[in-house]
N, C-alpha and C positions, 0 to 999 in steps of 0.2 A: 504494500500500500504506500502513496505517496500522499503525503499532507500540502497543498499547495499555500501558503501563506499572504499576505497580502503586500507585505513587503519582496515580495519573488523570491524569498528563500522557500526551500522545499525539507521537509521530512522523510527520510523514506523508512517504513518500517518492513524486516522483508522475512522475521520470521516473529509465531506467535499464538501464543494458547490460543487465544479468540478465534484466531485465522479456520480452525476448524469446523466453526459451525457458518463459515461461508461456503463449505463446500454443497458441490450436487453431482447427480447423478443424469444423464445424458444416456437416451437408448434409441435405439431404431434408425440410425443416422449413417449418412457416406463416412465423414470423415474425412481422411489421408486417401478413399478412393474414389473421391472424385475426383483424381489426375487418372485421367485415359493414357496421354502421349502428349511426349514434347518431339519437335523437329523442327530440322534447321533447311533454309533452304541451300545452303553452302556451309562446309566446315572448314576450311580455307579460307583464309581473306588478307586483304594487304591494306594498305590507308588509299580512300577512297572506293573503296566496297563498301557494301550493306549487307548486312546479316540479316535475314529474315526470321523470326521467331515465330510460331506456331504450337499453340494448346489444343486440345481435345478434354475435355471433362466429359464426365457419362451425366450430368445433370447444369444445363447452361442456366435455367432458369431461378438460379437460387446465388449465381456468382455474375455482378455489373463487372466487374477489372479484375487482372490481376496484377500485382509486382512480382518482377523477377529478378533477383541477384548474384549476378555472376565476382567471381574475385578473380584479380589479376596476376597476369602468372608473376611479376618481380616483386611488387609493392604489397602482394595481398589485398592490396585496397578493392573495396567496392565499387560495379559499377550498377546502378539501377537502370531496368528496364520497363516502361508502363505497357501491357498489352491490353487491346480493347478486345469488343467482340464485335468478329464481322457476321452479319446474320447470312451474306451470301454462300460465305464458306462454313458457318456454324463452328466457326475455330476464334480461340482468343487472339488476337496476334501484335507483331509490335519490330520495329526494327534495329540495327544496331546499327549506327556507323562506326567505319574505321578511319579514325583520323592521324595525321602524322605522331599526332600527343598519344597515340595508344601505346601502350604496352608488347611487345613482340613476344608472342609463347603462346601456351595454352590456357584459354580460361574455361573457367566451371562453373556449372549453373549452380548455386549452393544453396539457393533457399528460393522459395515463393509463399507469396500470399494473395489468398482470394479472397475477395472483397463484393459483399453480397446480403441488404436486408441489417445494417450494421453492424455482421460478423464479419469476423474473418479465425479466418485459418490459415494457418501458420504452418509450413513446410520446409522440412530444411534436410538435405543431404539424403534425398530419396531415389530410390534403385532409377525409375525415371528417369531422373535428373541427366543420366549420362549421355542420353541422347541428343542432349540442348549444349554439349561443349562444342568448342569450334577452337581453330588454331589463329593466331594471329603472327606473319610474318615481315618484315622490310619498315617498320617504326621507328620512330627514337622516346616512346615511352613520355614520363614526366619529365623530361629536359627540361621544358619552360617553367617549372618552378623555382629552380635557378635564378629567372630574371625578376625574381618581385626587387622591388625597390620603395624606400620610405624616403619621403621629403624630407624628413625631420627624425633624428632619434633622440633628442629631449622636446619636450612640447611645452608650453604652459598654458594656463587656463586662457582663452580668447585666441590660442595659437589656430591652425589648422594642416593636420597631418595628411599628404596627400601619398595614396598607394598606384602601383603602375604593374603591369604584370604583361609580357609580348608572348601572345601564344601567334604560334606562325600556323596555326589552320583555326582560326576563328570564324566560318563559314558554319551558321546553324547551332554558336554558342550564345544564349540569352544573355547570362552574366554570371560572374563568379562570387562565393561566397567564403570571407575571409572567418573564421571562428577563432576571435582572439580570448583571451582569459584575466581578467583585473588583479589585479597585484595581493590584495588584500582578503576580499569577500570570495572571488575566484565566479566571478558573476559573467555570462558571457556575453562577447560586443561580437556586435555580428556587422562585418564590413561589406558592403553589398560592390561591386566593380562591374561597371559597361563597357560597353567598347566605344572607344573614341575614334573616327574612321580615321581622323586628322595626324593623329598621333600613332595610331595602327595598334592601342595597347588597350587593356583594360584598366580601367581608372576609377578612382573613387578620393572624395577628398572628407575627413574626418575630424569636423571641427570640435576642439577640447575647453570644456565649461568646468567651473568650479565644483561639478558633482563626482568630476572622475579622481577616483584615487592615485595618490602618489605612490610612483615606483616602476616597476619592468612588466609591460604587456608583449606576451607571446604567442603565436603562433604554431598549431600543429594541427591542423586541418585544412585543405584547403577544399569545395568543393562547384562542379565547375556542371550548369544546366542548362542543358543542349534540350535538342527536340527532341522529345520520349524518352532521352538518356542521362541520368544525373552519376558522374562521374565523381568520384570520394576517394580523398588524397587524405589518409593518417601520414605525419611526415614521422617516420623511425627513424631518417638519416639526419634530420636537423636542416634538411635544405630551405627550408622556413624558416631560417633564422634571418634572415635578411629582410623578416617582417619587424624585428624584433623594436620597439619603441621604447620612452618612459617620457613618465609624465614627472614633469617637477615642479617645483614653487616658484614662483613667478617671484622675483621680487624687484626689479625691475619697475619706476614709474613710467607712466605714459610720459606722450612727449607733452612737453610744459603746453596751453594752451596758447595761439595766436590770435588775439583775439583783432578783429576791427575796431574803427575808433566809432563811440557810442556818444549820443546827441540828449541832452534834454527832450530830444522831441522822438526819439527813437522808440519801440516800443518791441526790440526783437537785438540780441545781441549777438553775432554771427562772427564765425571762426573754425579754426581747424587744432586739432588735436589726434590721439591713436585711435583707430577707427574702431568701432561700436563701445567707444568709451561713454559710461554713464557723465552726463555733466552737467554742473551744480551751479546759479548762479544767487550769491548771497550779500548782503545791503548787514554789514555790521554779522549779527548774527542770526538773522532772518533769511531764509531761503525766499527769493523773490522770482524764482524760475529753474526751470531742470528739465531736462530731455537728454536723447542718449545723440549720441555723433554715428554717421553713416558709415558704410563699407569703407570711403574714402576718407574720413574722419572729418568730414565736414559738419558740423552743427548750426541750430539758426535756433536760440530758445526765447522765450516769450516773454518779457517782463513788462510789469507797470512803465508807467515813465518816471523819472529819476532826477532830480533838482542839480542845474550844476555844479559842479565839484564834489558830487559823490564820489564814496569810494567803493567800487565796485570788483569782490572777489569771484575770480572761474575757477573751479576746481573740476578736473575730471579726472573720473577711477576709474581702474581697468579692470577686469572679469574678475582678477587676482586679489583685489583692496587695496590698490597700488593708486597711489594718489599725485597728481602733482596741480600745481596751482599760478596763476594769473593773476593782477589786479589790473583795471582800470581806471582812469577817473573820468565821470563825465563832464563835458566839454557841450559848451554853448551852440547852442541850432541857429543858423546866421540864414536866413531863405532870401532868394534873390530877389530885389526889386528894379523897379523903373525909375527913373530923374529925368525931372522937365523942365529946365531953369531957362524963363523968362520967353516958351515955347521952343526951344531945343530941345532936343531928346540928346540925353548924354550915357556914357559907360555907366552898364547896369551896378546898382549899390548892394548893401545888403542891410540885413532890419534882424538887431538882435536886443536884448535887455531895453525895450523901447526905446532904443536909440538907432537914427538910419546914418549909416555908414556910404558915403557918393565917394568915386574916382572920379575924380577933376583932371581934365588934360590942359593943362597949363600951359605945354608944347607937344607940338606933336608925340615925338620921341620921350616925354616924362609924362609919368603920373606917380600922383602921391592920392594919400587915402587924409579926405577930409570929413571932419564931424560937423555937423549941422543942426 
């Protein structure tokens, strides 16, 4: 029995006085004989063949699918195979591709399961079976696991770690699925990677928040979900290692903020800082605006209007509680006007503290600022 928890930790209890009185008894049923026959349309194949798979059960109407798992002749790994059912042939059926990434040798059908009415049954390493092996020859196997690569192997919180993986027969793979494991709780992060046509890789980029724990994230699974075929990489040799990250404590402040120059008449204070930095703007010790800064670390936050020669603090913090800070003071809103002395229009003035401010041209070539 498994306890599932609300926090995602799990219980699992697996032996147990009680466990006894869940038992039953089961009569009159197939069973293990509802496999008829498995067969292959080919038992030979090289990369760019297709394996054809083929069931027979003596009762179709009690089984929707089956899965079928073959292991590989190097790694052992699994590869899953989904069969439907074709009503034309009255056969379950389903295909294998061979791609350059396959394994060369022999693989074995090792287990099925039929799924039907929400049972299922469960088959594994049946006399059957041996009819559904086939040979795989001219491969180079999991070579491409070799090429994972990490953008980063320290992170900090608001960092983002980007993965890259070159499979050279990417025709008819969906996307790949990285199973890494948390340093601490041993919780699992599951890294999902597409194809980038641009880049020719499978990629995926994994942004790091102040929820993930500090310390070493690894890798020992890789699995990769093709059409009908979900291929399953335990890595025994370590070549996953080159997934290998960690997270660590930021302690780092943002970049100091830049702030633009702010107006008595302004009502929005705009600048740039570390991008998605939280940021604070505060009048003494009153917070009088806050908003967070963009990808770009651009901000634009909202505040009252503000008397001149305030003193005005920006703080922004980064994902980590890393702080750093700004002052401004605010400075007089001067707005442009007109002058009309004695029906000339002259060089426009400006109009600030109720007093208008005119450029007089006295000569051509000078001006001075005169008060009126």
């Amino acid at each position: 029995m498994a306890f599932y928890k609300s926090d995602n930790n799990t219980v699992d209890l697996f032996t147990s006085e009680l466990f006894k009185n869940g038992n039953f008894t089961v009569t009159g049923t197939i069973g293990a004989g509802l496999l008829e026959k498995v067969s292959l349309e080919k038992t030979e194949a090289s990369a760019g063949d297709t394996v054809k798979i083929s069931v027979k059960l003596r009762d179709t109407t009690v089984v929707g699918y089956i899965d079928a798992w073959y292991t590989e002749p190097l790694t052992n790994n699994d590869i899953h195979v989904n069969l439907s059912y074709n009503s034309e042939t009255g056969l379950y059926e389903g295909t294998f591709p061979i791609r350059t990434i396959s394994e060369s040798g022999d693989y074995h059908l090792s287990r099925m399961a039929f799924y039907g009415g929400g049972n299922i049954v469960d088959l594994q390493q049946a006399e059957l079976f041996q009819s559904g092996n086939f040979t795989v020859s001219g491969t180079n196997g999991g070579g491409f696991i070799d090429s994972l690569t990490v953008s980063k192997k320290e992170a900090g919180a608001g960092d983002i770690v980007k993965f890259g993986i070159k499979v050279n027969d990417s025709a008819g793979i969906n996307y790949i699925l990285l199973w890494y494991t948390s340093p601490i709780t041993y919780k699992t992060i599951y890294v999902y990677l597409y194809y980038n046509s641009e880049s020719g890789m499978f990629e995926a980029n994994l942004p790091i928040d102040s929820s993930y724990e500090l310390g070493d994230y690894n890798t020992n699974r890789l699995t990769i979900y093709a059409s009908g075929v979900t291929y399953d990489y335990l890595d025994y040799d370590n070549k996953l290692m080159n997934g290998k990250f960690s997270v660590i404590k930021d302690i780092t402040a943002p970049v100091k903020p830049i702030v633009n120059k702010v107006t008595d008449n302004d009502i929005y204070v705009n600048g740039t800082t570390e991008a998605n930095a939280q940021v604070e703007v505060k009048v003494g010790t009153s917070i009088v605006g806050s908003g967070v800064a963009n990808a770009s670390g651009t901000f634009r936050i909202e505040i009252p209007k503000q008397k001149s020669g305030t003193k005005v603090t920006i703080n922004a913090k980064d994902l980590a509680g890393n702080t750093s800070t700004a002052q401004v003071v605010i400075s007089t809103y001067f707005r442009s006007v007109k002058i009309q002395l004695n029906g000339v229009d002259f060089n426009s003035g400006y109009f600030g503290n109720s007093t208008t401010y005119v450029h007089w041209s006295a000569l051509k070539s000078l001006r001075f600022l005169t008060r009126i």
